[in-house]
C-alpha positions as CSV (number, residue, x, y, z in Angstrom):
1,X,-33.0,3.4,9.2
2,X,-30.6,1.3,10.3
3,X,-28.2,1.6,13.0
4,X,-25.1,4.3,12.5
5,X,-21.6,2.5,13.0
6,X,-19.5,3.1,15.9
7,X,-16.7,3.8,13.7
8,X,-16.4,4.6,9.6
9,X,-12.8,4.6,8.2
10,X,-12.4,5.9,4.4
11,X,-9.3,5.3,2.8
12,X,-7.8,7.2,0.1
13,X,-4.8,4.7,-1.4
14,X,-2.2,7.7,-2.8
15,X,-4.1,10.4,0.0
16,X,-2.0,13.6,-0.2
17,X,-2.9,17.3,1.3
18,X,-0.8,18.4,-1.6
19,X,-3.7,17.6,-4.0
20,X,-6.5,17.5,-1.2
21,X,-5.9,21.1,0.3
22,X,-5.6,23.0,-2.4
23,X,-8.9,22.1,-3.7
24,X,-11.0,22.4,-0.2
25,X,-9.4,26.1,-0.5
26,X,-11.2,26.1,-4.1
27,X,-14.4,24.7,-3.2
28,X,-14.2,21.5,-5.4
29,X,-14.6,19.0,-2.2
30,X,-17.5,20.2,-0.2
31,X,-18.1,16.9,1.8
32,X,-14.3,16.5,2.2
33,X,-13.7,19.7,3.5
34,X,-16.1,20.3,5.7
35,X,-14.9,16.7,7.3
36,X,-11.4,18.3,7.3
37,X,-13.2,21.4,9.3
38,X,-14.8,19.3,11.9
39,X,-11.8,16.7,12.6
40,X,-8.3,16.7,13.8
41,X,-5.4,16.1,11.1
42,X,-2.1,15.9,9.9
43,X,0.3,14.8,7.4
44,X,1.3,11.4,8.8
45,X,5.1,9.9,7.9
46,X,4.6,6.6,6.3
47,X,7.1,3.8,4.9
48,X,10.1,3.5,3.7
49,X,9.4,2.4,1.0
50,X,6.2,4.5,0.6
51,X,4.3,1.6,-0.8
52,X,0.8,0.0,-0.7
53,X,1.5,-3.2,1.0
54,X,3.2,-1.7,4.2
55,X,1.4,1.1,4.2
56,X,-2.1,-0.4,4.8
57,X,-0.8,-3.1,7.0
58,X,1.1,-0.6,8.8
59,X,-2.2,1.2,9.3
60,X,-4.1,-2.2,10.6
61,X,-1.3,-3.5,13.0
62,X,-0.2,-0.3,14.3
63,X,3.3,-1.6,13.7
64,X,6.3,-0.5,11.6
65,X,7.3,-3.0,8.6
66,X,9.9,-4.6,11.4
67,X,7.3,-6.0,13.0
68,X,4.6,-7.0,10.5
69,X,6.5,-8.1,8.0
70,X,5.0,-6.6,5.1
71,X,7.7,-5.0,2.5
72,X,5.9,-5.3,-1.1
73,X,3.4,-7.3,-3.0
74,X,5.5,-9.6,-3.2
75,X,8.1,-11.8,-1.0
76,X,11.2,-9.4,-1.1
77,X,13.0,-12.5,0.6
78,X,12.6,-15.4,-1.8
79,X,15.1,-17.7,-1.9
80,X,14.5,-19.1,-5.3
81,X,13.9,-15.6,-6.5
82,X,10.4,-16.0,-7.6
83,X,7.6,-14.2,-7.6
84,X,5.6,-14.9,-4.2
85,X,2.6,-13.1,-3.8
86,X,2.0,-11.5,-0.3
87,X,-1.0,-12.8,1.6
88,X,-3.1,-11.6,4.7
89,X,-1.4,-14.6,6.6
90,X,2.2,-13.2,6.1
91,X,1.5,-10.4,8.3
92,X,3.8,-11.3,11.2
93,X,1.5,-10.2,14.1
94,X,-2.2,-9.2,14.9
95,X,-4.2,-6.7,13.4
96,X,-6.9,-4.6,14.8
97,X,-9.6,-6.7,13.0
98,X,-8.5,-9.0,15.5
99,X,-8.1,-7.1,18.6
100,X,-11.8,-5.4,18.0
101,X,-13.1,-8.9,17.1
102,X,-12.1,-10.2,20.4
103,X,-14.0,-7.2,21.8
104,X,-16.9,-8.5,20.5
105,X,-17.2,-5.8,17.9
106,X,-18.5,-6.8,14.4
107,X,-16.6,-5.3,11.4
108,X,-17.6,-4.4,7.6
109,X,-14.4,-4.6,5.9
110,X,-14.7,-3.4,2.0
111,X,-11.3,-3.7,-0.5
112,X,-8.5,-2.9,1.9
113,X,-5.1,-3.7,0.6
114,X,-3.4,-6.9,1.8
115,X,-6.5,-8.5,3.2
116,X,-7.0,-11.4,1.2
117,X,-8.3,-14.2,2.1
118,X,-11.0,-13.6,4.4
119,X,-10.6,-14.6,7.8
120,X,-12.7,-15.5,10.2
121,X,-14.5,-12.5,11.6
122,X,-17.6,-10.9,13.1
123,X,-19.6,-8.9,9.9
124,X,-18.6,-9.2,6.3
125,X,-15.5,-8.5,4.3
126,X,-14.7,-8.2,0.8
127,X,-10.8,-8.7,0.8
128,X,-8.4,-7.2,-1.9
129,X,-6.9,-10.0,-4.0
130,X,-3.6,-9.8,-5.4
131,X,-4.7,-12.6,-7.9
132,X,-8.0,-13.4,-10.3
133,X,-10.2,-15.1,-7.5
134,X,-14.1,-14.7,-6.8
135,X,-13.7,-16.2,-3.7
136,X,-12.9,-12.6,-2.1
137,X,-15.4,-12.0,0.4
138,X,-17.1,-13.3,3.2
139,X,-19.8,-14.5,3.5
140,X,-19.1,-16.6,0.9
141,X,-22.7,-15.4,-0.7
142,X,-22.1,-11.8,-0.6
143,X,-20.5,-11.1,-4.0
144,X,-24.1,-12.6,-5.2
145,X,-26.2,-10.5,-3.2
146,X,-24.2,-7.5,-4.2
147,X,-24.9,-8.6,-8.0
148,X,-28.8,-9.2,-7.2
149,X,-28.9,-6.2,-5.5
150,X,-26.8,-4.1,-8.8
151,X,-24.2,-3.0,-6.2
152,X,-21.5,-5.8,-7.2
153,X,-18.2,-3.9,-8.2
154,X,-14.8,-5.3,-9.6
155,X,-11.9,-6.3,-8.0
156,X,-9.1,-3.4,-7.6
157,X,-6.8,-6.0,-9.5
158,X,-9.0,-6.2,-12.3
159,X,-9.5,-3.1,-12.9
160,X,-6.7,-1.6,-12.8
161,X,-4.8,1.0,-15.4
162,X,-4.4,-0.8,-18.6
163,X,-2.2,1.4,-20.9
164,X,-6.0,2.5,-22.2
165,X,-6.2,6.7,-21.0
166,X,-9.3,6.1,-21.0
167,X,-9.5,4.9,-17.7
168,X,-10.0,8.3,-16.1
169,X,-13.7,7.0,-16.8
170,X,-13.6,4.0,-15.8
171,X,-11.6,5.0,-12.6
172,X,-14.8,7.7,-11.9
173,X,-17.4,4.9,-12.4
174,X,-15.2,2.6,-10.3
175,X,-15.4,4.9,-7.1
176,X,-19.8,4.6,-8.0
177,X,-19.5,1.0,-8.0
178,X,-17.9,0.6,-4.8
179,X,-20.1,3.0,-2.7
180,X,-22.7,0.9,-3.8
181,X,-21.8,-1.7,-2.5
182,X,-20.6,-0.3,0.7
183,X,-24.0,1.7,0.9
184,X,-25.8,-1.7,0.7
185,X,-23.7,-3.2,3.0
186,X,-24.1,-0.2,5.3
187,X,-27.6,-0.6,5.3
188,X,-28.5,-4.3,5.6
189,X,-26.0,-5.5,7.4
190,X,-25.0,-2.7,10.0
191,X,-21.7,-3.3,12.0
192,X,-19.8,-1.4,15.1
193,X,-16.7,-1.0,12.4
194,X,-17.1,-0.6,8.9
195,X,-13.8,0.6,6.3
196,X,-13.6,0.8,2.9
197,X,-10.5,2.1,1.0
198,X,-10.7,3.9,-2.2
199,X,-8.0,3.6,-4.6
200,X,-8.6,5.6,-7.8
201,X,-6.7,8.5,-7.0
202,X,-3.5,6.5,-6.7
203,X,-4.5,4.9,-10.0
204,X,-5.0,8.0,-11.6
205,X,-2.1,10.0,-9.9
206,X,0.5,7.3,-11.4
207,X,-0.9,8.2,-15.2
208,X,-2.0,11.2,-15.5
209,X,-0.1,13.8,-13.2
210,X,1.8,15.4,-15.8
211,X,-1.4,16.3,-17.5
212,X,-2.6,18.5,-15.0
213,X,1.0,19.7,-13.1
214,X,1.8,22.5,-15.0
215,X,5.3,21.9,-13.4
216,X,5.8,18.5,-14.8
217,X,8.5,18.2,-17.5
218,X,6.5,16.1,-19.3
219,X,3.1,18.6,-19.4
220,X,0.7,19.0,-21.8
221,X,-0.3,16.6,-24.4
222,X,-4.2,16.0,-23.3
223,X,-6.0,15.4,-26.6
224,X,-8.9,18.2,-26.9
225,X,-12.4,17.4,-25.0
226,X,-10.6,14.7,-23.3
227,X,-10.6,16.6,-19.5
228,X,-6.7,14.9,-18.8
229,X,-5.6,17.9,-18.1
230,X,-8.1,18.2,-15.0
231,X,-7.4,14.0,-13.9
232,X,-6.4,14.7,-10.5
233,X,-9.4,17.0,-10.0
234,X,-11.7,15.3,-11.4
235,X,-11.1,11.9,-9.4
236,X,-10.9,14.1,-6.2
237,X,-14.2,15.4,-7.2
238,X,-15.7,11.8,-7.7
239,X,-14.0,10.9,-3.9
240,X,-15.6,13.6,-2.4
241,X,-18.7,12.7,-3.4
242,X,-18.2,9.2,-2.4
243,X,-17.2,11.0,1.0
244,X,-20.7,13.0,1.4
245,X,-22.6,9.7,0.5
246,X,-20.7,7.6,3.1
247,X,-21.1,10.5,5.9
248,X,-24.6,10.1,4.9
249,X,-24.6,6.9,6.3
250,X,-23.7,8.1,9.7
251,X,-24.8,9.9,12.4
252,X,-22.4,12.8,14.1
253,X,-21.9,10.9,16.9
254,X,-19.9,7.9,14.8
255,X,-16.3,8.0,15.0
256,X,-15.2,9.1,11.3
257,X,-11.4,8.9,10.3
258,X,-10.2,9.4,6.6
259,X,-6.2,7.7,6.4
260,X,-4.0,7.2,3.4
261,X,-1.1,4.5,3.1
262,X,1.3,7.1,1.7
263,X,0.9,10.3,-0.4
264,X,1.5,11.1,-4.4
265,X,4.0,12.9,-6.4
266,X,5.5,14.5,-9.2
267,X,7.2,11.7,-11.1
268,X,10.0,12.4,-13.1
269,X,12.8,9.7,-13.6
270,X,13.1,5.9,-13.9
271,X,17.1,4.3,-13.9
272,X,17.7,1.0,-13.9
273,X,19.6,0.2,-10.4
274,X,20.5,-3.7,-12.3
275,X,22.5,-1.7,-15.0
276,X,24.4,0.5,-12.3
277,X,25.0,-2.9,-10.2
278,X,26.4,-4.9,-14.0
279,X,28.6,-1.9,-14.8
280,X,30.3,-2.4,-11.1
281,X,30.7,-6.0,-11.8
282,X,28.1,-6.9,-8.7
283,X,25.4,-8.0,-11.4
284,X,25.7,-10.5,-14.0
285,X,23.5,-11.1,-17.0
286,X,23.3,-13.2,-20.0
287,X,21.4,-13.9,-23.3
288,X,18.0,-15.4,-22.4
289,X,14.5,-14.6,-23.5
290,X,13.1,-15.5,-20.2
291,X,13.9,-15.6,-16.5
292,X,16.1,-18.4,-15.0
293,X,14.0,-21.5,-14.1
294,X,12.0,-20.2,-10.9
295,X,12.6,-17.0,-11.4
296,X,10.4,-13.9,-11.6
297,X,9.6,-12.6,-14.6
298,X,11.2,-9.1,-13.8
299,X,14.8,-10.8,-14.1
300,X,14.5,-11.2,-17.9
301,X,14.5,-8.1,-20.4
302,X,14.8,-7.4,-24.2
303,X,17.0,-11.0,-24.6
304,X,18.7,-10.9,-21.7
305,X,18.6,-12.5,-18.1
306,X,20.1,-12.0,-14.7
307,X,22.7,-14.9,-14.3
308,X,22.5,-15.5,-10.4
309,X,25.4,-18.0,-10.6
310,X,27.6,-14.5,-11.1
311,X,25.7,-12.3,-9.1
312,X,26.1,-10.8,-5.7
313,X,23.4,-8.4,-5.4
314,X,20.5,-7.8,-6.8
315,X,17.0,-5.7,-6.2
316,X,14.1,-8.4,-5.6
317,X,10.8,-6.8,-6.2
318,X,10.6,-3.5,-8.3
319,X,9.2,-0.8,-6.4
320,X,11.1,-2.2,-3.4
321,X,13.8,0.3,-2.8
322,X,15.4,-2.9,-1.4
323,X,18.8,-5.0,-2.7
324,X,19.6,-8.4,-1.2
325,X,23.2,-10.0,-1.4
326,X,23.3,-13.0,-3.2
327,X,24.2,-15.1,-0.2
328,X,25.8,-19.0,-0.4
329,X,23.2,-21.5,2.0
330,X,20.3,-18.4,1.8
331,X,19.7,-18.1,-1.6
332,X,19.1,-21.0,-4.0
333,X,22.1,-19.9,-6.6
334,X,24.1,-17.9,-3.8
335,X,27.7,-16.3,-4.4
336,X,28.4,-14.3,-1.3
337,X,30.4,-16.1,1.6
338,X,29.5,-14.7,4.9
339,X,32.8,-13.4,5.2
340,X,32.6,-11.3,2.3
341,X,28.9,-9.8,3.0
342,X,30.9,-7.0,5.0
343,X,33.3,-6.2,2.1
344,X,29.7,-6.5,-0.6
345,X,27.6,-4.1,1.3
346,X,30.4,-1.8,1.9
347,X,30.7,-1.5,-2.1
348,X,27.2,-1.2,-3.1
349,X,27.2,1.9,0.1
350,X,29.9,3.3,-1.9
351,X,28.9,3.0,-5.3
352,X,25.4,3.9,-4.9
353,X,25.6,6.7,-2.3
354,X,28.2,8.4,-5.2
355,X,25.3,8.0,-8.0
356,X,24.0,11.4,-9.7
357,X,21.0,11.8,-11.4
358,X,20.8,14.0,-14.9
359,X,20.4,16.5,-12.9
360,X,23.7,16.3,-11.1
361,X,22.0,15.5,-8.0
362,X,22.3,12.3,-5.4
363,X,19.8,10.0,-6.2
364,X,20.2,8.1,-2.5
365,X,20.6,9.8,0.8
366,X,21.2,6.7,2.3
367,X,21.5,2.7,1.8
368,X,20.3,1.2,5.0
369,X,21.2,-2.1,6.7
370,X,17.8,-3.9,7.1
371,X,18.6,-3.7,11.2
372,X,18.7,-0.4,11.1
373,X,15.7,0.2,8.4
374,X,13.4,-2.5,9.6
375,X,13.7,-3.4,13.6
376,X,11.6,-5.5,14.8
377,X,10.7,-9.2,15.2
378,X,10.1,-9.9,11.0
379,X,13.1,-7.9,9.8
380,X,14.4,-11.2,8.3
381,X,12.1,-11.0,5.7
382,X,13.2,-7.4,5.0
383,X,15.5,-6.7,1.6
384,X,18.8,-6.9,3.1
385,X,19.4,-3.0,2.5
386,X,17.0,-0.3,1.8
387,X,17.6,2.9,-0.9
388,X,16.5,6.2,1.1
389,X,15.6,8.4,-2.0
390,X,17.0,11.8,-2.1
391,X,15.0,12.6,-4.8
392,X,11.5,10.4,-4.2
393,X,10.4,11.5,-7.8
394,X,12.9,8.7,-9.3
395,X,12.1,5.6,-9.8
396,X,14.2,2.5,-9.2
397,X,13.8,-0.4,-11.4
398,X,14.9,-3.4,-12.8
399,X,15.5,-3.3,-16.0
400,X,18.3,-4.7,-18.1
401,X,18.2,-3.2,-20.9
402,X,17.9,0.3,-23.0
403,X,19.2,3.5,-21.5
404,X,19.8,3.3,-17.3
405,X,17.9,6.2,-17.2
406,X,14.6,7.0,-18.5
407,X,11.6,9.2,-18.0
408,X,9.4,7.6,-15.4
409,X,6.4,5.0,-16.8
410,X,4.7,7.0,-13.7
411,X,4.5,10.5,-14.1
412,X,3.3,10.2,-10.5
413,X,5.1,8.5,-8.0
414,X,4.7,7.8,-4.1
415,X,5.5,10.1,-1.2
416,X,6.4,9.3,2.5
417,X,3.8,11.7,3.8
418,X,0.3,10.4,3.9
419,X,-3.2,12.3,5.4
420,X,-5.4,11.5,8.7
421,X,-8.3,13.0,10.0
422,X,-10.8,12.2,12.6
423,X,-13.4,13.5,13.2
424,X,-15.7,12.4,16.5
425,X,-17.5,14.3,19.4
426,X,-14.5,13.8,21.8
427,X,-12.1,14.9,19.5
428,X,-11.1,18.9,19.0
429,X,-11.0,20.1,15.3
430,X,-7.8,21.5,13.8
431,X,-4.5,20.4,11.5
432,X,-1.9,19.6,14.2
433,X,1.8,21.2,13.3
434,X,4.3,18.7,12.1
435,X,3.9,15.4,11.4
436,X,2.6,12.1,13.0
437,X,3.4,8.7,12.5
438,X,1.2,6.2,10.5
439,X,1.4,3.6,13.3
440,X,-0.4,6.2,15.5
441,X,-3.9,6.2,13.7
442,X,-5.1,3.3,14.5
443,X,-3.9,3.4,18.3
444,X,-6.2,6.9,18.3
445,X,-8.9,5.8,16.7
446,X,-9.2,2.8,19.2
447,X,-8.9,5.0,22.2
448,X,-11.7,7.1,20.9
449,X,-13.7,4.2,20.7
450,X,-13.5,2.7,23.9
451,X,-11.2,-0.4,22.7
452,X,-8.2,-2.0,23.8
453,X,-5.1,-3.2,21.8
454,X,-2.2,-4.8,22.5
455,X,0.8,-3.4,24.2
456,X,3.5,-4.5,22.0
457,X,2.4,-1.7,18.7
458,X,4.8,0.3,17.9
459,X,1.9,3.3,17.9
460,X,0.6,5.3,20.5
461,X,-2.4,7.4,20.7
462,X,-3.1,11.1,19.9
463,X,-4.5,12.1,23.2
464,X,-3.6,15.5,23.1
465,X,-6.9,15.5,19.9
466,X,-8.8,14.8,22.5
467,X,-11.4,17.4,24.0
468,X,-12.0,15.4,27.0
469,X,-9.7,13.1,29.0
470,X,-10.0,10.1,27.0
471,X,-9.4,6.8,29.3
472,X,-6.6,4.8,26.9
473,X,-7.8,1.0,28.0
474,X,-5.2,-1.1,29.1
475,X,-4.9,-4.5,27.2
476,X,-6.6,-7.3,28.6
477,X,-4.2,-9.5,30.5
478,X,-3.4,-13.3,29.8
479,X,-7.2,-14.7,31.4
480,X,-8.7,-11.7,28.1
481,X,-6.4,-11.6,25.4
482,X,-7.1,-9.9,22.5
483,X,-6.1,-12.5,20.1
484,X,-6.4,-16.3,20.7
485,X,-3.4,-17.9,22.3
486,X,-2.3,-19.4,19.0
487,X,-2.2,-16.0,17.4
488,X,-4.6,-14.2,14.9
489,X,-7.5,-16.1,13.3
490,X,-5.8,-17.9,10.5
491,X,-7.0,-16.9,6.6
492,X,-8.8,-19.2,4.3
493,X,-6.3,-20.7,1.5
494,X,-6.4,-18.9,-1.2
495,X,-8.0,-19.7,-4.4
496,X,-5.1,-18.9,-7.1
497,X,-7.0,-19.6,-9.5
498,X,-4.9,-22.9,-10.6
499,X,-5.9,-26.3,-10.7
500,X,-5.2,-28.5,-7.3
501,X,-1.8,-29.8,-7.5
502,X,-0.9,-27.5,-10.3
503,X,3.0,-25.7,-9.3
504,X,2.3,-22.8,-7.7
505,X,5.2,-20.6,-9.9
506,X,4.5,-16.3,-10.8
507,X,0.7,-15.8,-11.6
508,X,0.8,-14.0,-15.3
509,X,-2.6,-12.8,-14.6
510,X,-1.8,-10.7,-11.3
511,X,2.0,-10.1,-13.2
512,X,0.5,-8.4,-15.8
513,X,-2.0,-6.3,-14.3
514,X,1.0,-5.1,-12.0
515,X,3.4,-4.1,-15.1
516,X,0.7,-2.2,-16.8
517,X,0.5,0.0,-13.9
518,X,4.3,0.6,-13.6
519,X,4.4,-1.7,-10.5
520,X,7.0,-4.0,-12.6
């Protein structure tokens, strides 16, 4: 038997206690709630936006977007306004692979969200590629073991929601696949750390909450025999017993924490905020069947384009909750004069803090300076303001044509509370009142272990979880650093898939898997 792991993280992408508790109190997750029964936990708040990219690295740095840098998939800060995929390397500080790495601690790192490329690190990883690549793990031989050994599974990109319903299956036999793997890891190549993130249910959540929330005004509809109408239970069901088979793994002495990157929702509502920004004169468009040269893909729609030459402001990445102004000298095909970016903000505050939904409710409860949403050393490459939903079941898009508003793609949308739970000999069982910050799970999970991490996180450890007064290391000084003095270890490139030399413009592949999960 090989040796138990210090430390076992399980992430559930789209983790919500709304879901999660309700079927514990039902008996449908066994191995999930009796983890739940033995640990401390909470709802955690998350990002604004609640979203998978900051979310995770949130998680991994400890730090709020303002300091890691991490908004979307995508560059929200472009200048050309293309489509620039977000890499491990843009993360603006150090993570906790690196601070435990320097502690000599060996990691097993399995599909966690903006990891890709691999970096150079004690143990294995298999990174989470926003783009068609099998150069995704590390060693560079693993993906073949894995396939010699019949544990191999499929990137999360590549098997993503289709438009086929049928992927509630798939989704089920996707969760099988990758405890394989991580059970094979687990057991021939043991490590201090080991995490793997699971993201079916967010998958599933996005597509198929209306069939089983009786609330939803778009219930009902599962074809007969199809089990639709139980989606969200049944990929609950398949996590939980991923969960038991990972916790199999371990002994009770191993530090176990399950962590989401935000929670899920009842989706009800898409509106287009280009259409609301056009009718104010602040958006221009034009007849075009594609995107201006350089452009993403998301600034063209149904024969028309965004014409930046007449546009002040504009939202970069869908699924951002984020508008930049169209600034002259920042932006390739600027308007805005920094003497006017005053006057420009003040009018989007004022016409989008006044919007109604059908409902006759605000759709915003706030439009937020980027110095005020995202402090911290990388807010420069934060949207220059953020949209606070009032109403997080609606949807902000793009879109340039058809109605402004529309039922939501996803009939399950993302939440700013999240889930964590550890469970560990030192710490005492029980669901704290309240809420507690994302940033702080990693800080308390480090503590717990024995391990140091920097001083300048924006988290802070749990301690009152804590049976036992649990020493919080202080961070090795200038002759120990955690991290090298040039910074993190630096990421292999990344294979794009695209021949040496060839321009590296929007990827169609990773575009497309994106829009036919709602995500554009």
């Amino acid at each position: 038997m090989p040796p138990s792991p210090l430390a076992l993280v399980i992430g559930i992408d789209g983790g919500t206690f709304d879901l999660i508790d309700p079927l514990v109190e039902r008996g449908l997750l066994p191995h999930i709630g009796s983890l739940l029964t033995a640990s401390a936990s909470s709802r955690t708040t998350c990002t604004w936006p609640a979203h998978t990219a900051p979310g995770w690295s949130t998680f991994v740095s400890a730090a709020d977007p303002g300091n890691h840098g991490i908004y979307q998939f995508y560059d929200t800060q472009d200048p050309g306004y293309g489509a620039r995929i977000t890499q491990a390397g843009d993360l603006g500080r150090s993570s906790a692979w690196d601070w435990l790495a320097a502690q000599s601690y060996t990691l097993g790192l399995v599909n966690v969200p903006m990891s890709h490329p691999p970096a150079e690190l004690p143990g294995y990883q298999i990174t989470w590629p926003l783009e068609r690549t099998l150069r995704h793990c590390r060693p560079d031989s693993l993906l073949r073991e894995l396939a010699t050994a019949r544990a191999h599974f499929q990137s999360d990109l590549a098997t993503m929601f289709r438009g086929d319903m049928g992927y509630l299956d798939q989704a089920e036999h996707n969760v099988e696949a990758r405890i394989r793997s991580v059970r094979h890891l687990m057991t021939t190549r043991p490590t201090d750390v080991v995490m793997v993130v699971l993201t079916e249910a967010d998958r599933v959540g996005h597509h198929y909450w209306h069939y089983e929330d009786t609330g939803h005004p778009r219930h009902g509809g599962a074809p007969a025999d199809s089990g639709w109408e139980r989606a969200l239970t049944r990929i609950h069901r398949a996590l939980d017993t991923a969960v038991g088979e990972l916790l199999a793994l371990v002994d009770e002495d191993t530090l176990v924490m399950l962590v989401s990157d935000h929670g899920l929702g009842r989706g009800r509502y898409a509106f287009s905020v280009h259409q609301v920004l056009e009718e104010a004169g602040l958006l221009a468009t034009g007849p075009g069947e594609g995107p201006a040269e350089g452009a993403a893909s998301w600034f063209a729609d149904g024969g028309r384009r965004v014409d930046f030459s007449r546009t002040a402001v504009y939202m970069p990445v869908p699924g951002s909750y984020g508008l930049n102004l169209n600034l002259k000298a920042r932006q390739h095909r600027g308007t805005v004069a920094p003497r006017d970016r005053d006057r420009v903000t003040a009018e989007v505050v004022d016409l989008l803090g006044a919007l109604e939904g059908p409902d006759g409710d605000p759709v915003f409860r706030g439009i937020v300076p980027r110095q005020e949403a995202f402090p911290g050393g990388n807010s420069e490459r934060a949207p220059d303001l953020l949209l606070v939903p009032a109403d997080e079941s609606v949807l902000p898009t793009t879109s340039l044509t058809g109605p402004p508003w529309t039922p939501s793609a996803q009939t399950g949308l993302h939440r700013h509370q999240g889930i964590w739970a550890q469970r560990s000999p030192r710490v005492r069982p029980g669901r704290l009142p309240g809420t507690i910050p994302l940033t702080d799970a990693m800080p308390t999970l480090l503590a717990d272990l024995g391990a140091a991490w920097p001083k300048d996180v924006d988290g802070r450890p749990r301690t009152g979880v804590f049976t036992e007064d649990v020493p919080v290391p202080d961070a090795p000084g200038p002759d120990r650093p955690l991290v090298p003095p040039d910074g993190p270890p630096a990421p292999r490139p990344a294979d794009a898939g695209q021949d040496a030399g060839q321009d590296a413009g929007e990827d169609d592949y990773t575009s497309s898997r994106l829009r036919e999960m709602g995500y554009l």
